[in-house]
C-alpha positions as CSV (number, residue, x, y, z in Angstrom):
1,X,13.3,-9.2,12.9
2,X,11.1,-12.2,11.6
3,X,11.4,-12.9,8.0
4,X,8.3,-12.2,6.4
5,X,6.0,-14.8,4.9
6,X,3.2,-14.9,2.8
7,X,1.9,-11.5,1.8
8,X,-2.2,-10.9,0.7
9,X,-3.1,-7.6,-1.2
10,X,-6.4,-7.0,-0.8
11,X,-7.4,-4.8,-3.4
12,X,-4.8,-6.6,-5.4
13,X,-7.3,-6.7,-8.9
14,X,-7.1,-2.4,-9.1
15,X,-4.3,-0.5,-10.6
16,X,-1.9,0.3,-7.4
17,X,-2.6,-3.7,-5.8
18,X,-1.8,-5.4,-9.4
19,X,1.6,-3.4,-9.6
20,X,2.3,-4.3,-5.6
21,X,1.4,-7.9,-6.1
22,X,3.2,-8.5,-9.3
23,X,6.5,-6.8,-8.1
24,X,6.6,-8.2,-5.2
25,X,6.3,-12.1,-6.8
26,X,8.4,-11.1,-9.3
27,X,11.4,-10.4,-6.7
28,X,10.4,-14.3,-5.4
29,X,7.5,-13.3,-2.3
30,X,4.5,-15.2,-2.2
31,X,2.0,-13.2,-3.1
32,X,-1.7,-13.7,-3.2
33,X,-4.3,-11.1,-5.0
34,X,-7.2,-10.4,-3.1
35,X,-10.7,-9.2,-4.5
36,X,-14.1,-9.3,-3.2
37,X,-14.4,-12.0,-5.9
38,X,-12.5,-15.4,-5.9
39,X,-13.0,-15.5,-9.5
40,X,-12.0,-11.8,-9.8
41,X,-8.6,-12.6,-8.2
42,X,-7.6,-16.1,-9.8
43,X,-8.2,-14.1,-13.2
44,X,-5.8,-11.2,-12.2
45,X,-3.4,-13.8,-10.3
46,X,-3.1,-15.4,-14.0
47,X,-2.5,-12.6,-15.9
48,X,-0.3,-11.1,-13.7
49,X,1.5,-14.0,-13.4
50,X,4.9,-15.0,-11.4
51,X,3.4,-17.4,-9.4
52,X,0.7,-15.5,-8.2
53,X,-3.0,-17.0,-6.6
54,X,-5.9,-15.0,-6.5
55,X,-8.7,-15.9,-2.9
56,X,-11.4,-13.7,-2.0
57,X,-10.5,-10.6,0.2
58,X,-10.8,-12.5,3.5
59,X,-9.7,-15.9,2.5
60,X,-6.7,-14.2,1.8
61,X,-6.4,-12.0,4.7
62,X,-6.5,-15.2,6.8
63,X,-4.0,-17.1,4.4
64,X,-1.5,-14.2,4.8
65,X,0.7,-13.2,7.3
66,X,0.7,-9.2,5.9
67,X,-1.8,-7.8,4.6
68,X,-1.5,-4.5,1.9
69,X,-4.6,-3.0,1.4
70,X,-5.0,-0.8,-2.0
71,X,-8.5,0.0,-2.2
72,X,-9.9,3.4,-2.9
73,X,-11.1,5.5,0.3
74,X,-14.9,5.0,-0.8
75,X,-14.5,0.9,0.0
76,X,-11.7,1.6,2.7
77,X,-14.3,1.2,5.8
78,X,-15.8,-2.0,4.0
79,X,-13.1,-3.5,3.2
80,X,-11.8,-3.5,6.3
81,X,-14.6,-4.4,8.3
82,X,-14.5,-7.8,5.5
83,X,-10.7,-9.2,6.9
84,X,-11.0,-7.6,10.6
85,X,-11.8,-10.8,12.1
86,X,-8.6,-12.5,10.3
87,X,-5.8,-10.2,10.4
88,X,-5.4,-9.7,13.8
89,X,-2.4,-9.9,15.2
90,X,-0.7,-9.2,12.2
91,X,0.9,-6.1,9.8
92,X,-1.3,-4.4,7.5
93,X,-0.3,-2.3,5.1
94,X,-2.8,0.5,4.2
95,X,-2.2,2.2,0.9
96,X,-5.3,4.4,0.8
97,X,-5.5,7.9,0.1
98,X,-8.5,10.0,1.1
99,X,-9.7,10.9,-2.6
100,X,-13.3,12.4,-2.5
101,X,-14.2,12.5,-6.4
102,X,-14.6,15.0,-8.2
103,X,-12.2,17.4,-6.1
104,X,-9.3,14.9,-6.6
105,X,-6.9,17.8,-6.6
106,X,-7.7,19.6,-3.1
107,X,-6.8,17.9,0.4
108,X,-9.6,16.5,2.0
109,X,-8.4,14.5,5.1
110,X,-10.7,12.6,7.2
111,X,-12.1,13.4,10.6
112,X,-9.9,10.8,12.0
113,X,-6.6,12.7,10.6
114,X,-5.4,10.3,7.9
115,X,-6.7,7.5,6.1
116,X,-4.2,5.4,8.4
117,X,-5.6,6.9,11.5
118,X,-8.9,5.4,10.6
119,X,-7.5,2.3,9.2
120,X,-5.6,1.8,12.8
121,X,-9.1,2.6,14.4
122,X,-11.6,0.4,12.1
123,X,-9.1,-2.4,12.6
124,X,-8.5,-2.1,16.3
125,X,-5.5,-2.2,18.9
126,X,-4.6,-5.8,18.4
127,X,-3.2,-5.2,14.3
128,X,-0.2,-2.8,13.3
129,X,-0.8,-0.8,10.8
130,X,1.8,0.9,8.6
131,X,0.9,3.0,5.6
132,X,2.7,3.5,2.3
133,X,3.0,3.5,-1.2
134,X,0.6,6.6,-1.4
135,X,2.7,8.4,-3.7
136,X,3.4,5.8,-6.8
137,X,2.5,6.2,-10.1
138,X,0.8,2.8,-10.4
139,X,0.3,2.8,-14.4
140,X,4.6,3.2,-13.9
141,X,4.9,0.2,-11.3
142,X,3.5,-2.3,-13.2
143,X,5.5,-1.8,-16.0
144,X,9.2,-3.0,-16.5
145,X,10.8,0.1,-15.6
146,X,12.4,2.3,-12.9
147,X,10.2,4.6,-11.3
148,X,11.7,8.0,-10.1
149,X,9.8,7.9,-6.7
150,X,10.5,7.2,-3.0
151,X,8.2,5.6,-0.8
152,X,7.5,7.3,2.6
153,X,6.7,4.7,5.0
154,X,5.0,5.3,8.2
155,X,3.9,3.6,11.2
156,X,4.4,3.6,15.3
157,X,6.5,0.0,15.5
158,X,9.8,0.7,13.6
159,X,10.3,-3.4,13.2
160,X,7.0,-3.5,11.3
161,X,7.8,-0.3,9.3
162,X,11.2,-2.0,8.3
163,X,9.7,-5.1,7.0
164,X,8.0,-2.4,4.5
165,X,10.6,-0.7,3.7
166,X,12.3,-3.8,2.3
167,X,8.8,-4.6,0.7
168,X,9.6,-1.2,-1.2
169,X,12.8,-2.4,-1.8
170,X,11.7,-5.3,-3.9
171,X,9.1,-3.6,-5.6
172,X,12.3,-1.8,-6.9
173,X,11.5,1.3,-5.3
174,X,13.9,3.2,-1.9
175,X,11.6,2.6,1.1
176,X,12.2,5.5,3.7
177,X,11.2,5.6,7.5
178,X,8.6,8.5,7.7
179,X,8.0,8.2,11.1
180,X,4.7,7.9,13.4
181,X,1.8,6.6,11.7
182,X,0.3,10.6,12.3
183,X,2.8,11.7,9.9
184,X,1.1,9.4,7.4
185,X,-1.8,12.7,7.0
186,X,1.3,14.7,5.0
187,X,2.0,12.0,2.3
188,X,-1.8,11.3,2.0
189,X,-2.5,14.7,1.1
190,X,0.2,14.5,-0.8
191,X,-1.1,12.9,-3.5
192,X,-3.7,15.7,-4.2
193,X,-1.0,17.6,-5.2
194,X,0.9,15.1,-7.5
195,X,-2.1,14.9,-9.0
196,X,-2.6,18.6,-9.5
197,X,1.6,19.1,-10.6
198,X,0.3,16.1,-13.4
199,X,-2.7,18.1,-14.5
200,X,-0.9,21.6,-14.8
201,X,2.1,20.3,-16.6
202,X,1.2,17.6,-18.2
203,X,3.7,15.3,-16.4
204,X,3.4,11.4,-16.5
205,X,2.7,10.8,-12.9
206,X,5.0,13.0,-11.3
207,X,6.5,11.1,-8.2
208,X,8.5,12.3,-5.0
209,X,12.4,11.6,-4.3
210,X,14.0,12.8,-1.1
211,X,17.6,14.8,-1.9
212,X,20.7,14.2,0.6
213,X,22.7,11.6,1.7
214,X,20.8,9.2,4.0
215,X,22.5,6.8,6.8
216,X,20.6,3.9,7.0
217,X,19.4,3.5,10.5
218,X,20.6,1.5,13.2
219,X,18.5,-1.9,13.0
């Protein structure tokens, strides 16, 4: 499996792509925060710090060679219509979860099926999308502590899903294999329901953690 090299989040100025980006340069990737502003992202890049540089969205995109997307589901069709053009051929990462304000707390999937279905169709057959990262309690990851969550990660090309998984890894955080990028519709709706568990008992962004003893998979 080729190492992987320099890593955009597009998105990287909101909560969830801040945490991502800073993690990820903090464990020694180059990272660089994209935002629809330039100016937007060298601000974040320097308060984030680690090494971090901020581009716009599709400077980025083409600077990279993965791509995470953490934008909400409102900007998810724009956005990627923005870095289309420059991320093909490469892994993109889509962390969006199909929130339709104000019903946060009810599943409302797309037409497509999942947020990653339509990510995999906006962005055509000739880029691999994985999805993940749906279920983290951003406001925990960027702070300097462990967070009680696993991340379910999903896609149809297990080599690109591995390279994920270890980005969970050094985000601090146990990246599982979830299978198919289809199965990405359960952890998407998912997070309607950690939000809900949060509301109704008050909890501090409840997370998910899978109970047994997993064998890591054969490479």
């Amino acid at each position: 499996m080729t190492a992987i090299g320099t890593i955009a989040v597009i998105g990287g100025t909101g909560d969830l792509g801040s945490a991502i980006a800073r993690r990820l340069a903090k464990a020694g990737r180059t990272v660089i925060v994209g935002s629809r502003s330039a100016e937007s992202a060298a601000e974040a890049a320097e308060r984030l710090g680690f090494g971090l540089t901020g581009m716009n969205n599709e400077d980025a995109a083409s600077a990279a060679d993965l791509i995470i997307v953490s934008v909400p589901f409102s900007a998810q069709e724009g956005t990627l219509a923005a870095i289309q053009p420059h991320v093909q051929g490469k892994i993109v990462v889509d962390t969006t979860v199909p929130l339709v304000p104000p019903r946060v707390m009810r599943v409302q999937l797309p037409v497509e099926g999942s947020a990653a279905a339509r990510a995999q169709q906006l962005l055509g057959e000739g880029v691999t999308v994985v999805s993940a990262f749906h279920n983290v309690a951003a406001h925990k990851l960027i702070k300097e502590e462990d967070v009680a969550c696993d991340v379910l990660v999903f896609g149809d090309d297990k080599a690109a899903r591995s390279k994920v998984v270890a980005l969970a890894a050094d985000c601090g955080l146990r990246g599982l294999h979830a299978g198919a990028l289809v199965n990405s519709a359960a952890a998407e709706a998912l997070t309607s329901i950690l939000i809900f568990l949060n509301k109704t008992y008050a909890a501090d962004g409840a997370g998910i953690q899978i109970t047994g003893t997993l064998t890591e998979p054969a490479a």
